[in-house]
C-alpha positions as CSV (number, residue, x, y, z in Angstrom):
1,X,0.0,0.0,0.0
2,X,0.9,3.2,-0.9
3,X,1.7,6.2,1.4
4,X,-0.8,8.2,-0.2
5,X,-3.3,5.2,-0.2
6,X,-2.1,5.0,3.8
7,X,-3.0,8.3,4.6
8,X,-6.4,8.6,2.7
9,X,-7.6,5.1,4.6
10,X,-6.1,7.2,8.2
11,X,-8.3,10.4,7.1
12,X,-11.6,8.2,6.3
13,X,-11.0,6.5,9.3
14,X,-10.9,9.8,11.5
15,X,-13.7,11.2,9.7
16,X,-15.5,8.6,10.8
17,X,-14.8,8.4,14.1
18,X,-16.1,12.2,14.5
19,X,-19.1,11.2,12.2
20,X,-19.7,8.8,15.1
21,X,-18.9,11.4,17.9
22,X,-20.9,14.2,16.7
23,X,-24.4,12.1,15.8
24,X,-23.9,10.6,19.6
25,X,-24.3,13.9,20.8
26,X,-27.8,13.4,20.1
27,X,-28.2,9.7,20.7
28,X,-30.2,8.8,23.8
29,X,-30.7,4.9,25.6
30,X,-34.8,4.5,26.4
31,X,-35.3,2.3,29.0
32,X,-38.5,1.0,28.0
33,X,-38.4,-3.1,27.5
34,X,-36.5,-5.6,28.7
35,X,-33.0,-6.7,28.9
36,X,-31.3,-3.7,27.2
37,X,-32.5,-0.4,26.2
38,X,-33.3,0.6,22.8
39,X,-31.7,3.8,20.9
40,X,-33.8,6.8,20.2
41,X,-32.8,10.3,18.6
42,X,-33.2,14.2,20.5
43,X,-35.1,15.2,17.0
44,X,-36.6,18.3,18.3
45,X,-35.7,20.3,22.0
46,X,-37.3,18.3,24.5
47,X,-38.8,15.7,21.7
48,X,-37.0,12.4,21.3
49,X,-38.4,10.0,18.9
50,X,-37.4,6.3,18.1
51,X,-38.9,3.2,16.7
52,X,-42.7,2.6,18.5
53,X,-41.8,-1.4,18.3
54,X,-38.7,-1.1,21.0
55,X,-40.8,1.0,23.9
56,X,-42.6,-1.5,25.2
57,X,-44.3,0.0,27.7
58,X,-46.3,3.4,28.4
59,X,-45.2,4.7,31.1
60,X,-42.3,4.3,33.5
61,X,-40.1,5.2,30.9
62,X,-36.5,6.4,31.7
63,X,-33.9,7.8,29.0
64,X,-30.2,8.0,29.5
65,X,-28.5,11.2,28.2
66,X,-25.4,11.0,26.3
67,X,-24.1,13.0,29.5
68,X,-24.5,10.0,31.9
69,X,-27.9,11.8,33.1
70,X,-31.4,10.6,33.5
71,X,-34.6,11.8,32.7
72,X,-38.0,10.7,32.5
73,X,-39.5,10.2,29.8
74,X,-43.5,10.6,28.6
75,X,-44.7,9.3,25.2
76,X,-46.9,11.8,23.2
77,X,-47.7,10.1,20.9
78,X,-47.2,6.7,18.5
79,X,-47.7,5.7,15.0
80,X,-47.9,2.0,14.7
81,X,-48.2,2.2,10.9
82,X,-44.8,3.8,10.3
83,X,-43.4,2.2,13.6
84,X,-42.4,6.1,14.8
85,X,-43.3,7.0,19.0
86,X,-42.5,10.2,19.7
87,X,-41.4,10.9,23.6
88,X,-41.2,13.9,25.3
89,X,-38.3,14.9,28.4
90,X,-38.9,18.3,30.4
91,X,-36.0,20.0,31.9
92,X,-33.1,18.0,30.5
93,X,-30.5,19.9,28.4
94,X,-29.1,17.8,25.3
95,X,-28.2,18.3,21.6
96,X,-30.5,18.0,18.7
97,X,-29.5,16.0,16.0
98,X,-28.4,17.9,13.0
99,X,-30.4,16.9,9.9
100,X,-28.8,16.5,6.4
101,X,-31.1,16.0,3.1
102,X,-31.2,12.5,2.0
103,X,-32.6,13.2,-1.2
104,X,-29.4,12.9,-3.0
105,X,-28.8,9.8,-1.5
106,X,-28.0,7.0,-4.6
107,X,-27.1,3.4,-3.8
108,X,-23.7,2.8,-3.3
109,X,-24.0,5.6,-0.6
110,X,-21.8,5.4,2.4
111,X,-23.9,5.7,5.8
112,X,-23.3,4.5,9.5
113,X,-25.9,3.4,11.7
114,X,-25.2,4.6,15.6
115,X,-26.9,3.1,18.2
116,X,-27.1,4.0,22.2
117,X,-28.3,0.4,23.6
118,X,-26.8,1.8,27.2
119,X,-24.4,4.3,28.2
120,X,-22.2,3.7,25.1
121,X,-22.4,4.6,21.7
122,X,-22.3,1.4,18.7
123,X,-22.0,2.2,15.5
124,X,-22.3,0.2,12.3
125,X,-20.6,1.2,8.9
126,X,-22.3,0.3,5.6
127,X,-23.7,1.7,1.8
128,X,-27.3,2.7,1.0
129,X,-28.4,-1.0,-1.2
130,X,-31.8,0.0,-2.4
131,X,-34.0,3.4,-2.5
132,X,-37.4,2.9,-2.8
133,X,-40.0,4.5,-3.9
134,X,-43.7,4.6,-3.1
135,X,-43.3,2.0,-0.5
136,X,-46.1,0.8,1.8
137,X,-45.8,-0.5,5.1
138,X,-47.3,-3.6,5.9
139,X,-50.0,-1.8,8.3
140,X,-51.1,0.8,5.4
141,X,-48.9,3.4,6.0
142,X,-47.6,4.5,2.5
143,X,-44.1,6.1,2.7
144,X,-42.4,8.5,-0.3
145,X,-39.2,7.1,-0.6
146,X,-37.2,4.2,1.7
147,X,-33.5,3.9,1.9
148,X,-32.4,-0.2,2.5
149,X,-29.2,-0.7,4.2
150,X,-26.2,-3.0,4.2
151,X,-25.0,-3.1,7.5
152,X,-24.7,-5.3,10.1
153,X,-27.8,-4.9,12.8
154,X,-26.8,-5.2,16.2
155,X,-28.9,-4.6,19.1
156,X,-29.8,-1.3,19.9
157,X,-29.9,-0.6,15.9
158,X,-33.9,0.4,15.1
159,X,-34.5,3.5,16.2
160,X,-31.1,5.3,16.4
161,X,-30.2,7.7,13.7
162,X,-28.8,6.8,10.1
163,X,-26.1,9.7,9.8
164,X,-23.4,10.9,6.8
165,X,-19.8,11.6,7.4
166,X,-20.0,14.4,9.2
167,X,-22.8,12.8,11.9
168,X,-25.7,14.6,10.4
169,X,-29.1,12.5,10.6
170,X,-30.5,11.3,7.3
171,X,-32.9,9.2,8.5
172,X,-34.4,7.0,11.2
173,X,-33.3,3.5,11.1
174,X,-35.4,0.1,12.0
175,X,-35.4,-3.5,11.4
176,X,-39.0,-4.2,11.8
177,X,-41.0,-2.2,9.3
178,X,-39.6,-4.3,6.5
179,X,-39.6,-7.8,8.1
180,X,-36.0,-7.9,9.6
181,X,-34.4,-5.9,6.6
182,X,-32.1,-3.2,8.1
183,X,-34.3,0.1,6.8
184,X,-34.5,3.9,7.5
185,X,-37.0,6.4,6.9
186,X,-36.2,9.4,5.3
187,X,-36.0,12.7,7.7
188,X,-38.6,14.5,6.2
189,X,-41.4,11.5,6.7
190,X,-40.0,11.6,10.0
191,X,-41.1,15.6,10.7
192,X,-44.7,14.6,9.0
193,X,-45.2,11.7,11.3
194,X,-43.5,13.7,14.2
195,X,-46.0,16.8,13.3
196,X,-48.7,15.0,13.9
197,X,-48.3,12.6,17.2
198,X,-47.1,15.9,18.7
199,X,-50.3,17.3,17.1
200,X,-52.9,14.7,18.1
201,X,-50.6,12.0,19.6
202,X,-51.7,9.9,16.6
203,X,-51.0,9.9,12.4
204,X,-54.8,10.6,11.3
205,X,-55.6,7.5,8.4
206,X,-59.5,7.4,7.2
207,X,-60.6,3.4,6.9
208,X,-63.8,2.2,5.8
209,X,-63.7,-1.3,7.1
210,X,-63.7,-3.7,4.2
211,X,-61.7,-6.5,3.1
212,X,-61.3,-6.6,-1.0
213,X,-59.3,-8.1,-3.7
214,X,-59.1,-7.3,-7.1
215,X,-61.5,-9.0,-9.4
216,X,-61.7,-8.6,-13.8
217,X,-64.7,-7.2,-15.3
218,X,-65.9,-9.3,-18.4
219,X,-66.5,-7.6,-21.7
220,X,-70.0,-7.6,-21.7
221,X,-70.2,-5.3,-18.5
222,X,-66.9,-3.6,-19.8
223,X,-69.1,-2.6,-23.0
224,X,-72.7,-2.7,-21.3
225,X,-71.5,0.4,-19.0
226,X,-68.8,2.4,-21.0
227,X,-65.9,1.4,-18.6
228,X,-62.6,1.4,-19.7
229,X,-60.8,-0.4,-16.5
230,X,-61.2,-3.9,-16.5
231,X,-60.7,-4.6,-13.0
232,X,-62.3,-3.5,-9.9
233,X,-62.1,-4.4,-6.1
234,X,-64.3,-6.6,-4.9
235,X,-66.1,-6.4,-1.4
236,X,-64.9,-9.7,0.4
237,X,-66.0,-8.5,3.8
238,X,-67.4,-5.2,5.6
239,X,-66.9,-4.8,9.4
240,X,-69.9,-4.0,11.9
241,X,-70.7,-0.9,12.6
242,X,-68.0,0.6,10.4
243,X,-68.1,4.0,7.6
244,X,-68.9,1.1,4.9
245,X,-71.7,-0.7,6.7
246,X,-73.6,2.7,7.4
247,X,-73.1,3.5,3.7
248,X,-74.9,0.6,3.0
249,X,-72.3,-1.2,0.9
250,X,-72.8,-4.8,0.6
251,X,-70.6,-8.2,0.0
252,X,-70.0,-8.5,-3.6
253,X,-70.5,-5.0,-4.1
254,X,-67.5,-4.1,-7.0
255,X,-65.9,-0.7,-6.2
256,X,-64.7,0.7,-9.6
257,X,-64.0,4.6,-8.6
258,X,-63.7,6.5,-5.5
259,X,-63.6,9.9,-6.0
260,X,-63.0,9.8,-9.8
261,X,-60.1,7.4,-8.8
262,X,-59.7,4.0,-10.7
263,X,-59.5,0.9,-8.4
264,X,-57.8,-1.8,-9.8
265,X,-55.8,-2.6,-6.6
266,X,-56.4,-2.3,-2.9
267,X,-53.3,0.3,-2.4
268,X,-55.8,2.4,-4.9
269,X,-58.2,2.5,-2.0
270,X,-55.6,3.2,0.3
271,X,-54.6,6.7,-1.8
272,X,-57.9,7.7,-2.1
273,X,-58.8,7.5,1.4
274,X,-55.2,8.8,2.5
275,X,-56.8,11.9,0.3
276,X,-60.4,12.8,1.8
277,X,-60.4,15.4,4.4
278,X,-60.9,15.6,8.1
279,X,-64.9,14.9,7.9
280,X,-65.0,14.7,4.1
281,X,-66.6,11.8,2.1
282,X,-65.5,9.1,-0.5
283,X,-67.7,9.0,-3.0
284,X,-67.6,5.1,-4.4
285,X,-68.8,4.0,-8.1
286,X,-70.1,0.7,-7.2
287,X,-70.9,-1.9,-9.8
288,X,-74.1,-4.2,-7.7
289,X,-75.8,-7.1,-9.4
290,X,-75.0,-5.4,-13.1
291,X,-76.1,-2.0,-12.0
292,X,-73.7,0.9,-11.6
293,X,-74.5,3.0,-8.4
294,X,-72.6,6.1,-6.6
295,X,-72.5,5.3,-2.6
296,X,-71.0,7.9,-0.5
297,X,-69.1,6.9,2.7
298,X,-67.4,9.1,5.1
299,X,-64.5,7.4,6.2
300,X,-63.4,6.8,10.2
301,X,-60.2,8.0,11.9
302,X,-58.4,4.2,13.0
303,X,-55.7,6.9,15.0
304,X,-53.5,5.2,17.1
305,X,-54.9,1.8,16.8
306,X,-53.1,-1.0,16.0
């Protein structure tokens, strides 16, 4: 090896050590499950947030500073969907995380994931593998962009910060939301989720309470109405009491618009609901026993459930 090569491998490697210093600054232990503590970020003054999955409990809830301090710790709010909670600690001085844009992140990215599972910082050093786009959670939540990560997990890992090389936050990282596949959310979907638990304590997403599944439409009732999808959703089931019920939709009921929307998959549904204002309607095209009909539903708030 080269002196030159020497040296540049000596300047990475101190870069990355104050990478790691700087983003502990912000890194906190939550004491909130058993066996060790799980990693959570100071994202606003006096607002920590981390991934929902590790706090385990609702109360009782301890942090450890990256001072050596504790403080307790009260949860206002948590998003099940997008596994963010969001924590609040009075009175304790600590750093916020700087925040970097991740938007120019590519694959082939360098990142490190750091990690507070106790007093000490860990850290892990990998490259940006995948970016997503237009990913949905497997509880409904639907997320802009995703950055997967090839890293090594160790414990402590979801809910610590993903940083650059100079220890600024690009995202939120967990190893739940895509079934054990080391992940982070972006920063910016973290401040929307953040907004709102702070807000309300929980992400607002309308439901109507039915099960479907696509279904194809045959030719004849392609031509017989003027439709130019071929495939709607059909209504497998429709839960008591809920938005749809009321509405008076029924099983075997086709939905084939909502809002002017075509529905050809149930992430379809999803976006038009995700769309309809606080107290607003959906207004469904519904293909019944060869008859087209308009049913208007005003979807629920599911909130914080899970």
């Amino acid at each position: 090896m080269s002196p030159k090569s020497d040296s540049t491998l000596t300047e990475l490697s101190a870069q990355l050590v104050t990478a790691v210093e700087v983003a502990g600054n912000s890194v906190v232990a939550i004491h909130a499950r058993r066996r060790i503590p799980s990693s959570g970020i100071v994202w606003r003054d006096g607002v920590i947030v981390s991934a929902s999955h590790t706090v385990r409990r609702d109360d009782e809830i301890t942090v450890t500073l990256p001072s050596g301090d504790t403080a307790v710790a009260t949860i206002a709010g948590r998003d099940p969907a997008t596994d963010v909670i969001a924590l609040r600690v009075e009175g304790a001085k600590s750093h916020v995380a700087p925040k970097a844009d991740s938007s120019s992140l590519r694959v082939g990215s360098l990142v490190l994931a750091v990690g507070r599972p106790g007093r000490n910082v860990t850290a892990s050093f990998g490259i940006i593998s995948a970016v997503g786009e237009g990913w949905r959670t497997w509880q409904g939540a639907r997320i802009d962009r995703v950055l997967r990560l090839d890293l090594s997990v160790y414990d402590g890992f979801s809910g610590g910060p993903l940083v650059d090389a100079t220890g600024a936050v690009l995202g939120l990282n967990n190893s739940a939301l895509a079934r054990g596949t080391p992940m982070a959310l972006p920063g910016n979907a973290v401040d929307r989720v953040l907004d709102e638990l702070l807000e309300r304590g929980h992400v607002r997403r309308p439901f109507i309470g039915v099960a479907v599944q696509p279904v194809g439409l045959s030719a004849s009732t392609l031509k017989q109405h003027g439709l130019s999808n071929d495939t709607g959703l059909l209504v497998l089931s429709i839960a008591d009491a809920s938005p749809a019920e009321k509405a008076g939709l029924l099983l075997g009921d086709v939905l084939l618009e909502a809002n002017g929307q075509a529905l050809a998959r149930p992430d379809d549904l999803l976006d038009a609901l995700s769309s309809v204002p606080s107290g607003g309607s959906l207004k469904l095209k519904v293909l019944r026993g060869g008859t087209i009909k308009t049913v208007s539903v005003t979807p629920a708030d599911r909130g914080g459930q899970e």
